[in-house]
PyMOL Python script that loads the backbone (N, CA, C, O; Angstrom):
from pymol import cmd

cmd.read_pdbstr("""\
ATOM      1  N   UNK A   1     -30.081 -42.050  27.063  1.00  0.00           N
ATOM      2  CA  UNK A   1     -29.651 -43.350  27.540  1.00  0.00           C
ATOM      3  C   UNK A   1     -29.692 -43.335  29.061  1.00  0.00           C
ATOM      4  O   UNK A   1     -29.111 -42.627  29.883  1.00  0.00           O
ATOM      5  N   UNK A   2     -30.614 -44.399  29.186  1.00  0.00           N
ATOM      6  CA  UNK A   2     -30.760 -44.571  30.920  1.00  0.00           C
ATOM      7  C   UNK A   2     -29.263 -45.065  31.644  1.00  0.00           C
ATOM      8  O   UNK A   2     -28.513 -45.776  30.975  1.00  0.00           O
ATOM      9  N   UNK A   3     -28.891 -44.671  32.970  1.00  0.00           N
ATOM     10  CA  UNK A   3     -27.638 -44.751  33.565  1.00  0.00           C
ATOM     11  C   UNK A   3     -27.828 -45.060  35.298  1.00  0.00           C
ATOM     12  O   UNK A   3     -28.149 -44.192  36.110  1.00  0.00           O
ATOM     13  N   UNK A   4     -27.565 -46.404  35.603  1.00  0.00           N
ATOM     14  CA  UNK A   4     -27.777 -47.112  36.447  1.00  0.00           C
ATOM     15  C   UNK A   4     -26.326 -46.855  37.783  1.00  0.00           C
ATOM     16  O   UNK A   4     -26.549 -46.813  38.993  1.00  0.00           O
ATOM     17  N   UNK A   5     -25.376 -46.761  37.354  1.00  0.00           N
ATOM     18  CA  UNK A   5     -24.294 -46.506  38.283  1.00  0.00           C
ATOM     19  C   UNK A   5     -23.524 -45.677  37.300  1.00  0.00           C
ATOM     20  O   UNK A   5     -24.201 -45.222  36.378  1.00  0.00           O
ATOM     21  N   UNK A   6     -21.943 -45.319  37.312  1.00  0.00           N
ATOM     22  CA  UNK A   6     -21.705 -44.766  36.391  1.00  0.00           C
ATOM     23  C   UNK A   6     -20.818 -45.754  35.230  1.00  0.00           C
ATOM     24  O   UNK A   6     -20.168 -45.089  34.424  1.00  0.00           O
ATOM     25  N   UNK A   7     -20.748 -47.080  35.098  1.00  0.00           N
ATOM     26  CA  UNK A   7     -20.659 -47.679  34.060  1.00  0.00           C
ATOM     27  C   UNK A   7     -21.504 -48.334  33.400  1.00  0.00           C
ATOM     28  O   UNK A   7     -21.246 -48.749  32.271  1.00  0.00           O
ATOM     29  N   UNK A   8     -22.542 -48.514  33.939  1.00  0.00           N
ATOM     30  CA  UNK A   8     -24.131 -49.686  33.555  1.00  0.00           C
ATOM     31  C   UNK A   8     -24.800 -48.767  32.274  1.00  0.00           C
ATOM     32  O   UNK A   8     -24.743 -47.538  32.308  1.00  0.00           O
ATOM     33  N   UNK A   9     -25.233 -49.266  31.508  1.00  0.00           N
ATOM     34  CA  UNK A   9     -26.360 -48.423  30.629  1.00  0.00           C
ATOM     35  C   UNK A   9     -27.601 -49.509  30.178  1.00  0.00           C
ATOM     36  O   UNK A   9     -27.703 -50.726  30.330  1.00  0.00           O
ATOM     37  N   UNK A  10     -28.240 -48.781  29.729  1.00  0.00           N
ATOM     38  CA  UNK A  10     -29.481 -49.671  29.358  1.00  0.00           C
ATOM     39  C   UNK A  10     -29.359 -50.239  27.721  1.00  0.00           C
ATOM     40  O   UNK A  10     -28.986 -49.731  26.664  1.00  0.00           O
ATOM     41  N   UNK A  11     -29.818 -51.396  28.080  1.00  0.00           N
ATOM     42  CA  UNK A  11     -29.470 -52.275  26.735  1.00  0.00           C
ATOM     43  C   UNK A  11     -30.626 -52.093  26.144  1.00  0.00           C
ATOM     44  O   UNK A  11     -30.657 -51.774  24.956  1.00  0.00           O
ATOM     45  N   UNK A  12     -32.091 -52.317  27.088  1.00  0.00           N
ATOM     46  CA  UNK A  12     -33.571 -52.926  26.110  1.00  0.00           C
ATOM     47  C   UNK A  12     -34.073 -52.174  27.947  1.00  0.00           C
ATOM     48  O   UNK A  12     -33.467 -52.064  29.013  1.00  0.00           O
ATOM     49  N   UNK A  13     -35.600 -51.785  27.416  1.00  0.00           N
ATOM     50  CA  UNK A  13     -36.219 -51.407  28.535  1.00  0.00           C
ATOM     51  C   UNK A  13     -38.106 -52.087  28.137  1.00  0.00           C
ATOM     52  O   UNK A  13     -38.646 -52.207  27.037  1.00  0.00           O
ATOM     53  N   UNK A  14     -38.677 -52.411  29.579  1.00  0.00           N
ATOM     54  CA  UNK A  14     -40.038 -53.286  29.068  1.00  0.00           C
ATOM     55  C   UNK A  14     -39.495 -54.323  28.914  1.00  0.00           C
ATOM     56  O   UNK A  14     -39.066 -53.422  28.193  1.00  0.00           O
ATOM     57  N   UNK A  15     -38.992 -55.378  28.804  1.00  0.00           N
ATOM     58  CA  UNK A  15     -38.666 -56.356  28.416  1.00  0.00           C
ATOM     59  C   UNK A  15     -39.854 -57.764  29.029  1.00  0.00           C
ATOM     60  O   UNK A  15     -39.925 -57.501  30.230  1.00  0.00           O
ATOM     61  N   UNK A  16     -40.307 -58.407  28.908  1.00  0.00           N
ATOM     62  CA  UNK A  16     -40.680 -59.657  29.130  1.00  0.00           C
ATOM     63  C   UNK A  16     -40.402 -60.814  29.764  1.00  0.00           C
ATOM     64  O   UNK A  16     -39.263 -61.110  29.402  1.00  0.00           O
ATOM     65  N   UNK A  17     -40.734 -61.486  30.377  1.00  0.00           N
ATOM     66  CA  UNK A  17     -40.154 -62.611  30.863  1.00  0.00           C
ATOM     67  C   UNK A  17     -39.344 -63.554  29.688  1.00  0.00           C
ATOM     68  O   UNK A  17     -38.229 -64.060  29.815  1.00  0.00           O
ATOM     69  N   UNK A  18     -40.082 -63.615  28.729  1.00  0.00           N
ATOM     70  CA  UNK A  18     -39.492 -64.388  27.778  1.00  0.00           C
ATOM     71  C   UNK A  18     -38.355 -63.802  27.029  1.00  0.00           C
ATOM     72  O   UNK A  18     -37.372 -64.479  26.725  1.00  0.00           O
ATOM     73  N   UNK A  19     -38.429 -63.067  26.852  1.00  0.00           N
ATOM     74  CA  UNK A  19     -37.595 -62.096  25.928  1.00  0.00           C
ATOM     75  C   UNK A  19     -36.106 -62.053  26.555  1.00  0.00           C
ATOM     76  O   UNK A  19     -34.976 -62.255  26.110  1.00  0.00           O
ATOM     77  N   UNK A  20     -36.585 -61.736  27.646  1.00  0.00           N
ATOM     78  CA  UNK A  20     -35.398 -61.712  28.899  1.00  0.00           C
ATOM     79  C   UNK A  20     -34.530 -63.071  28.972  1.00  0.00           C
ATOM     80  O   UNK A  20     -33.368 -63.090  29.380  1.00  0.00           O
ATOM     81  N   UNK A  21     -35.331 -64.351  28.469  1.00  0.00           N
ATOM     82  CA  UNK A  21     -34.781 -65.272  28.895  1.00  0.00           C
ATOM     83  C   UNK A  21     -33.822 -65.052  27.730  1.00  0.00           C
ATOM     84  O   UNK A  21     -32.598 -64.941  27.801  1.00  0.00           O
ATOM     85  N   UNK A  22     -34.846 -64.993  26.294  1.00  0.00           N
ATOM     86  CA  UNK A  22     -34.086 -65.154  25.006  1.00  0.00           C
ATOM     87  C   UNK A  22     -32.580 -64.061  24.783  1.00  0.00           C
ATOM     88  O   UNK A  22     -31.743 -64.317  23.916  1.00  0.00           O
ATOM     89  N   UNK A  23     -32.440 -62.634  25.903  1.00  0.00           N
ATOM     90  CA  UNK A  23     -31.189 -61.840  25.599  1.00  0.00           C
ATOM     91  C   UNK A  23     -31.011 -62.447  26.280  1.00  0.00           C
ATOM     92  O   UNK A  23     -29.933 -62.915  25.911  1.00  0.00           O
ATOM     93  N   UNK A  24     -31.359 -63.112  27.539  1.00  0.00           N
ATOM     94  CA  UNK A  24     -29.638 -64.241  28.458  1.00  0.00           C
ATOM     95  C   UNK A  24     -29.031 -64.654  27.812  1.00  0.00           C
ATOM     96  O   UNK A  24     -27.834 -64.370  27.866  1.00  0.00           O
ATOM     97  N   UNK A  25     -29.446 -65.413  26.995  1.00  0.00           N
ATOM     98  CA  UNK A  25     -28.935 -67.178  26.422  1.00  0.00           C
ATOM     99  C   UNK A  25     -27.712 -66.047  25.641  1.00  0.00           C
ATOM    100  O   UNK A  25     -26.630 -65.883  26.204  1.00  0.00           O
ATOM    101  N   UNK A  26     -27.987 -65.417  24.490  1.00  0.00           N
ATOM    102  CA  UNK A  26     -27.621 -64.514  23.937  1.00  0.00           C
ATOM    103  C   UNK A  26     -26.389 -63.770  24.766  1.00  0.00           C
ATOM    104  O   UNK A  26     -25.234 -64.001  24.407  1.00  0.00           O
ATOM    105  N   UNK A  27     -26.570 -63.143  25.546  1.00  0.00           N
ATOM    106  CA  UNK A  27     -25.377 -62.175  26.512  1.00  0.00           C
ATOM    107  C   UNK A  27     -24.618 -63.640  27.024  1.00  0.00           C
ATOM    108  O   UNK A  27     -23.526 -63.780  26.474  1.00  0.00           O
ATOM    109  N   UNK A  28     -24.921 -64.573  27.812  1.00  0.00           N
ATOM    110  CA  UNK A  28     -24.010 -65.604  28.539  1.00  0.00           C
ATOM    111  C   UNK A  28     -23.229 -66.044  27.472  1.00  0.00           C
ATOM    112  O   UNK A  28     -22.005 -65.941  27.559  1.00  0.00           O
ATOM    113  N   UNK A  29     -23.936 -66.691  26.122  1.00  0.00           N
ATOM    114  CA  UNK A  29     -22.852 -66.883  25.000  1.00  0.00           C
ATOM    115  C   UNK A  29     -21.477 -66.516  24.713  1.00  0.00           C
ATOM    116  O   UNK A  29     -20.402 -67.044  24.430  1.00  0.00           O
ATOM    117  N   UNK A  30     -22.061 -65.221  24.937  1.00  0.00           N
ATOM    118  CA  UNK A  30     -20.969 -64.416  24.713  1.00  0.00           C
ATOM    119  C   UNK A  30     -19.771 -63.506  26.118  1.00  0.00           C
ATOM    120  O   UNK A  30     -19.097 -62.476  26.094  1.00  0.00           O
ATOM    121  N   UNK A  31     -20.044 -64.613  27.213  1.00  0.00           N
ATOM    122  CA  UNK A  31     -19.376 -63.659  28.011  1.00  0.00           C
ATOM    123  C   UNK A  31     -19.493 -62.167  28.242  1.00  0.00           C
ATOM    124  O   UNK A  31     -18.526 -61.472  28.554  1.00  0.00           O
ATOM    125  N   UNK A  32     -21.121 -61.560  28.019  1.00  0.00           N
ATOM    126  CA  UNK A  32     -21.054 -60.013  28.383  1.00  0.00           C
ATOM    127  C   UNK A  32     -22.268 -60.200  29.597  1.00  0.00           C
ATOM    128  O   UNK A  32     -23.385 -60.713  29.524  1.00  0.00           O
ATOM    129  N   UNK A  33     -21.552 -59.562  30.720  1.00  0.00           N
ATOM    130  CA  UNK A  33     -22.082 -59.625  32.140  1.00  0.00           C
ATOM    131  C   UNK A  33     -23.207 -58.070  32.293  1.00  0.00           C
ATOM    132  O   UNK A  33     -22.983 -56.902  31.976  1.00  0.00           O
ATOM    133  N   UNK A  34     -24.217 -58.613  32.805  1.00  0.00           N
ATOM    134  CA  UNK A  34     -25.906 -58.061  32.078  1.00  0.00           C
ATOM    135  C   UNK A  34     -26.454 -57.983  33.454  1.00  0.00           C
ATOM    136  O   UNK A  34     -25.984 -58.758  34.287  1.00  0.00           O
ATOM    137  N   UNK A  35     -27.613 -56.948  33.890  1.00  0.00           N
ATOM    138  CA  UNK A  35     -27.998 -57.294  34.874  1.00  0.00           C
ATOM    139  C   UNK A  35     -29.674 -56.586  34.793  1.00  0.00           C
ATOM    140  O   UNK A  35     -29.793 -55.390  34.527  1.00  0.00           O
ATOM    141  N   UNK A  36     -30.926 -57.481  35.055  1.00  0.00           N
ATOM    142  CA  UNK A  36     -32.231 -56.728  35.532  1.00  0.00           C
ATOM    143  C   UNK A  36     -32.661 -56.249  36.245  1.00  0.00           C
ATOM    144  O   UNK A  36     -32.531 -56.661  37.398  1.00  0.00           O
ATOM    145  N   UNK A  37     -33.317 -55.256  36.001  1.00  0.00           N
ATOM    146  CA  UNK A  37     -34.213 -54.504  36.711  1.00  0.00           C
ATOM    147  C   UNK A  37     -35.344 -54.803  36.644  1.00  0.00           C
ATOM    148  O   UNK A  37     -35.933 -54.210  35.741  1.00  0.00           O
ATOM    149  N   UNK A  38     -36.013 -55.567  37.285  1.00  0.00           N
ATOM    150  CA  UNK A  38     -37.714 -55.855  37.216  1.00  0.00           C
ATOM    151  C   UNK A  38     -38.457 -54.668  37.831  1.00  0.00           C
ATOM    152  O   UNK A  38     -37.853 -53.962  38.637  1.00  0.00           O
ATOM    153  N   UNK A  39     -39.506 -54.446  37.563  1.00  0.00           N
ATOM    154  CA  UNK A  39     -40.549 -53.613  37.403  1.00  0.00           C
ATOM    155  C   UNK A  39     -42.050 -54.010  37.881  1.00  0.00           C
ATOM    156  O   UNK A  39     -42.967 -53.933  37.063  1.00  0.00           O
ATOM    157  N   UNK A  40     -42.270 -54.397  39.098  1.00  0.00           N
ATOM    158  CA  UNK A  40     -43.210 -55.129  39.745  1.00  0.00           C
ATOM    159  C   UNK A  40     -44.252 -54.292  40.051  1.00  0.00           C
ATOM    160  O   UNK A  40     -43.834 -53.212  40.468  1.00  0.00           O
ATOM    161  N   UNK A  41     -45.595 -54.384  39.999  1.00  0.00           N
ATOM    162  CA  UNK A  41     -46.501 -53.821  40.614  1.00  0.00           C
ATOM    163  C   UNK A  41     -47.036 -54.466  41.568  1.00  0.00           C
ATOM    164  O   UNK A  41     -47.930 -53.770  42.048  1.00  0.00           O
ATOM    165  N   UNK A  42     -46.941 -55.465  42.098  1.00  0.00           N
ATOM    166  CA  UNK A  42     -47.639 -56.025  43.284  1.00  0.00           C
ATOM    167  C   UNK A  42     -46.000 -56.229  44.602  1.00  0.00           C
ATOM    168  O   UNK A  42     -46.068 -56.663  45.753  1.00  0.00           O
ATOM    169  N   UNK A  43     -45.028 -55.855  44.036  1.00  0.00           N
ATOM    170  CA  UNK A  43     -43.357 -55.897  45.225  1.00  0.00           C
ATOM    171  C   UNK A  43     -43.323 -57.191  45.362  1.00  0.00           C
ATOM    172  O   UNK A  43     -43.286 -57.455  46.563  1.00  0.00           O
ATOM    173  N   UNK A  44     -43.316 -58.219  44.649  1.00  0.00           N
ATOM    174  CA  UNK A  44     -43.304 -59.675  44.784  1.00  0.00           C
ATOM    175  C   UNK A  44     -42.222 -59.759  43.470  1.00  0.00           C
ATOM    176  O   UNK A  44     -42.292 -59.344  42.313  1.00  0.00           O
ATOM    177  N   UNK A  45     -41.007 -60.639  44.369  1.00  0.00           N
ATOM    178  CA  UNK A  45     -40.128 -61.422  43.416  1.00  0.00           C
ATOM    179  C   UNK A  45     -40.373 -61.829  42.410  1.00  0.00           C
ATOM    180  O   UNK A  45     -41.578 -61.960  42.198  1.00  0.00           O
ATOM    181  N   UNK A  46     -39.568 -62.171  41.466  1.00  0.00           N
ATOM    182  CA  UNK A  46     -39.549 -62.365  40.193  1.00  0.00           C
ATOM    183  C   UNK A  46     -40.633 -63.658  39.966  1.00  0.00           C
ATOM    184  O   UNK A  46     -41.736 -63.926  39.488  1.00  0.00           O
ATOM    185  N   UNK A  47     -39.225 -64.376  40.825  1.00  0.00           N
ATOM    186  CA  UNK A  47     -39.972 -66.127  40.609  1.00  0.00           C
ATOM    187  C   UNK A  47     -40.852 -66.582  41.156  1.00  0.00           C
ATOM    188  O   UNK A  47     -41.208 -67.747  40.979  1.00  0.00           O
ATOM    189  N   UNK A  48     -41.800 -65.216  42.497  1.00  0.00           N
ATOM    190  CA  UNK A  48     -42.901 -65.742  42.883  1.00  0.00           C
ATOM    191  C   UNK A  48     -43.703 -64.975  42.415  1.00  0.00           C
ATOM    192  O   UNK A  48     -44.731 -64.906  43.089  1.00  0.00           O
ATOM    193  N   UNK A  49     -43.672 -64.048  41.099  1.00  0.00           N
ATOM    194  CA  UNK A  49     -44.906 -63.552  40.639  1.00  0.00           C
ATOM    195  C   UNK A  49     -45.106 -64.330  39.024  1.00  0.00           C
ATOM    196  O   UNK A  49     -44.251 -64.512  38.158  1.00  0.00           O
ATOM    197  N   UNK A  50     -46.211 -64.598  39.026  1.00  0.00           N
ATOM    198  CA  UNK A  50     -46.722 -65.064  37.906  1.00  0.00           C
ATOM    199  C   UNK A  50     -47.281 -64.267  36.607  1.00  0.00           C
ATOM    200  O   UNK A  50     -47.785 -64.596  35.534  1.00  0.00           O
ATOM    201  N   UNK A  51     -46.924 -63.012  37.273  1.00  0.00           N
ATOM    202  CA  UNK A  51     -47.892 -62.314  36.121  1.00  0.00           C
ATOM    203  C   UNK A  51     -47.556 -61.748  34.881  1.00  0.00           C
ATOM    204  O   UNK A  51     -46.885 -60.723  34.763  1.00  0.00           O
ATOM    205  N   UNK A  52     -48.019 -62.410  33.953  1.00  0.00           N
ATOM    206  CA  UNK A  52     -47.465 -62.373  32.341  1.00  0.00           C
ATOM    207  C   UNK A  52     -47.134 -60.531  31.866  1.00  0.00           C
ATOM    208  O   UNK A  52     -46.713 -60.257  30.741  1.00  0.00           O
ATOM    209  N   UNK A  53     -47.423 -59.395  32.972  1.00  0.00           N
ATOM    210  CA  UNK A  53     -47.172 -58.438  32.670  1.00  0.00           C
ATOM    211  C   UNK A  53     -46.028 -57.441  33.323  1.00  0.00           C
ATOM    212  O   UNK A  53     -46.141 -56.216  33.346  1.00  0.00           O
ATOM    213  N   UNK A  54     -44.981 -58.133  33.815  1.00  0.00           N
ATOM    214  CA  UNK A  54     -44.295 -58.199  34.962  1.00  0.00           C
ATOM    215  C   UNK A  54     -43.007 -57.998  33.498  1.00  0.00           C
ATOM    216  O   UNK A  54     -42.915 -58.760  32.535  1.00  0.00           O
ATOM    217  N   UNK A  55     -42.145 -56.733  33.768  1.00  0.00           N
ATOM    218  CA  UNK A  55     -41.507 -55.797  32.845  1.00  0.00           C
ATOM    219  C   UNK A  55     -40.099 -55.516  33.714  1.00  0.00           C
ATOM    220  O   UNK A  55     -39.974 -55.105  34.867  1.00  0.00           O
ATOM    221  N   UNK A  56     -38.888 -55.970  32.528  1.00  0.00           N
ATOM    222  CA  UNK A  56     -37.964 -55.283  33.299  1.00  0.00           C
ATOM    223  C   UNK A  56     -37.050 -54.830  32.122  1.00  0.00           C
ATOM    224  O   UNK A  56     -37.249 -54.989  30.917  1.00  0.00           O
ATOM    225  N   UNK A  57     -35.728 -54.072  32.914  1.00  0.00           N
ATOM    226  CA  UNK A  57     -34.495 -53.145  31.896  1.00  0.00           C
ATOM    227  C   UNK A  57     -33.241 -53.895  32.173  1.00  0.00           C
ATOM    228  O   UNK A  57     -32.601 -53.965  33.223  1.00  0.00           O
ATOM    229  N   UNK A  58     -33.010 -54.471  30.948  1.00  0.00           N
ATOM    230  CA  UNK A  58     -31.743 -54.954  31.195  1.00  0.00           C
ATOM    231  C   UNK A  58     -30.431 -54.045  31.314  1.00  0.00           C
ATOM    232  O   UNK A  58     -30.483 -53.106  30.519  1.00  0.00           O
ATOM    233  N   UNK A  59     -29.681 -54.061  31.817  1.00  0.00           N
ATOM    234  CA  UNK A  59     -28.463 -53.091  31.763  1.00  0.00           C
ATOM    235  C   UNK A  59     -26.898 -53.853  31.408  1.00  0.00           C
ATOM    236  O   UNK A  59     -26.767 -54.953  31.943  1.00  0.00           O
ATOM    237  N   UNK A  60     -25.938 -53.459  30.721  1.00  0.00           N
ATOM    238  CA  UNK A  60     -24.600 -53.882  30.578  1.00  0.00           C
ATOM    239  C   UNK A  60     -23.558 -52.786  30.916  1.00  0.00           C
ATOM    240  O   UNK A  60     -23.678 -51.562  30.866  1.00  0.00           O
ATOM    241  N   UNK A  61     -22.970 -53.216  31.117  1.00  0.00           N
ATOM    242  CA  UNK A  61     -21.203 -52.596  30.713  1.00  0.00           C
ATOM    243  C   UNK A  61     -21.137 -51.714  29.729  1.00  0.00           C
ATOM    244  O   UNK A  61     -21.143 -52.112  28.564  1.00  0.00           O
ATOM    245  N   UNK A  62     -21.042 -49.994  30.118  1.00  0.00           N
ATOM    246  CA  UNK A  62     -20.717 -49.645  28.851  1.00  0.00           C
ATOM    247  C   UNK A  62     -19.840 -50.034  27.539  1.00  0.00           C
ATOM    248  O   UNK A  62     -19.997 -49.909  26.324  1.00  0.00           O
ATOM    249  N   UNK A  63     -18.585 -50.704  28.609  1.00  0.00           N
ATOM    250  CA  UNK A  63     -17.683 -51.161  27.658  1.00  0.00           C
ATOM    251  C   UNK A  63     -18.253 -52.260  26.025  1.00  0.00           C
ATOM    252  O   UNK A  63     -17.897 -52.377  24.852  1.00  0.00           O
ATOM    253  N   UNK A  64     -19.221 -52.796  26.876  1.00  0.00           N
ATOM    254  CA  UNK A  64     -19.443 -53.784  26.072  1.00  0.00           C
ATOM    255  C   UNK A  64     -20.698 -53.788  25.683  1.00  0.00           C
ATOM    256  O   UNK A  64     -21.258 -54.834  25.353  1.00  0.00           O
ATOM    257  N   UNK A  65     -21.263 -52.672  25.676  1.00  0.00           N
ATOM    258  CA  UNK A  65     -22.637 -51.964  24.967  1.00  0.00           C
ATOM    259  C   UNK A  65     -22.432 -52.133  23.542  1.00  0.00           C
ATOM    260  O   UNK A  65     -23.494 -52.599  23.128  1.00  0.00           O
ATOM    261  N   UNK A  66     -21.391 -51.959  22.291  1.00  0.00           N
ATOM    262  CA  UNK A  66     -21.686 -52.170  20.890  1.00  0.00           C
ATOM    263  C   UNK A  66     -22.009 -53.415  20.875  1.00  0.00           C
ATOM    264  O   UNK A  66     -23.141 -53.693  20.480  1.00  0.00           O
ATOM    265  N   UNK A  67     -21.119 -54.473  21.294  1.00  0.00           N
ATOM    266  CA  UNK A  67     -20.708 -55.691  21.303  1.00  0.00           C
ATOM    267  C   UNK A  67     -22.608 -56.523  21.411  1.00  0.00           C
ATOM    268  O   UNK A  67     -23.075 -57.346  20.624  1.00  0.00           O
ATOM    269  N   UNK A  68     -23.294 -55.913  22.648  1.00  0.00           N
ATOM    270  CA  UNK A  68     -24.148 -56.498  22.743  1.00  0.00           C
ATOM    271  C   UNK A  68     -25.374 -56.116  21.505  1.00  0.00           C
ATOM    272  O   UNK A  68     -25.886 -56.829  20.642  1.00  0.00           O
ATOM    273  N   UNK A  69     -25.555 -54.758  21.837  1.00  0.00           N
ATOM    274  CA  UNK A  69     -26.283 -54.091  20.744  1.00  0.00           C
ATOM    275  C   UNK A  69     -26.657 -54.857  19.115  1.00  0.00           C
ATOM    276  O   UNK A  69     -27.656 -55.171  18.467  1.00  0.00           O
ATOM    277  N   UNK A  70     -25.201 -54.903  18.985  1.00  0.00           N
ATOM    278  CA  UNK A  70     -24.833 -56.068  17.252  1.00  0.00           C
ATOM    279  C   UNK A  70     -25.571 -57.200  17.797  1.00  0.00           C
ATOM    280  O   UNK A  70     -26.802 -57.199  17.812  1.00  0.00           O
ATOM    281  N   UNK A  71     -24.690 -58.418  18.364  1.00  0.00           N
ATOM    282  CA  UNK A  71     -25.752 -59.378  18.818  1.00  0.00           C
ATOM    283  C   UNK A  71     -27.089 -59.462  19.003  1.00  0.00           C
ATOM    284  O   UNK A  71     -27.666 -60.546  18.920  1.00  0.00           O
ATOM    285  N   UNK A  72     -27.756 -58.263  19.288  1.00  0.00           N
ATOM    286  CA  UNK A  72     -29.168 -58.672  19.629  1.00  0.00           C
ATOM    287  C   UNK A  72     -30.034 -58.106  19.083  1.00  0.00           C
ATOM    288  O   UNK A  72     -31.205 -57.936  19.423  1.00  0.00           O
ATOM    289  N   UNK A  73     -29.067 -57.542  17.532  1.00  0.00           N
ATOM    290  CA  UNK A  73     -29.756 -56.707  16.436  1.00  0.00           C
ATOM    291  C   UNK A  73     -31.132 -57.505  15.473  1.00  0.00           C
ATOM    292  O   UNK A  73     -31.995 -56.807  14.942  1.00  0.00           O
ATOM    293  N   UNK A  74     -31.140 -58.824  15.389  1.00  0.00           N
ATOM    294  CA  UNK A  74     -31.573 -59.657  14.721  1.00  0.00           C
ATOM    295  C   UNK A  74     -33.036 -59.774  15.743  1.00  0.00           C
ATOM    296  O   UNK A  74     -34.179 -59.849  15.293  1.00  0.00           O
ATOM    297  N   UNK A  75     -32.739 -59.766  16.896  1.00  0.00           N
ATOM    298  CA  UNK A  75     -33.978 -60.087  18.213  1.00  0.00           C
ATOM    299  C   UNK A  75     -34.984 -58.734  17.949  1.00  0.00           C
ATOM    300  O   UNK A  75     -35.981 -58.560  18.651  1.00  0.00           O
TER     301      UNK A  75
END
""", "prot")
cmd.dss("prot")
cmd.show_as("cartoon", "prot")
cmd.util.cbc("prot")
cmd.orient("prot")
């Protein structure tokens, strides 16, 4: 398990633009506070790169790592 500070862990890694949108909607629902890591190959922002291959790792709260896990078992 990837480890970002010492409470953050990795939820989903690779993730998609879309996909990403679809665990937001999902994590905000539910009040569990989430954060990305994009994965850029050209060092261009999120919202000014266009490129459909543009990959990131979402991370949560250990605390609230089962909580999300269940939720986004179905995704």
């Amino acid at each position: 398990m990837s480890e970002v500070g010492t409470n953050e862990r990795l939820l989903r890694s690779d993730v998609t633009l879309e996909e990403s949108r679809k665990i937001e909607r999902v994590l905000r629902r539910n009040n569990i506070s989430y954060f990305e890591k994009w994965n850029f190959h050209t060092g261009v922002f999120k919202f000014l790169n266009n490129s459909k291959n543009s990959k990131c790792d979402i991370y949560v709260h250990m605390d609230s790592m089962d909580k999300a896990k269940e939720l986004l078992a179905d995704m």
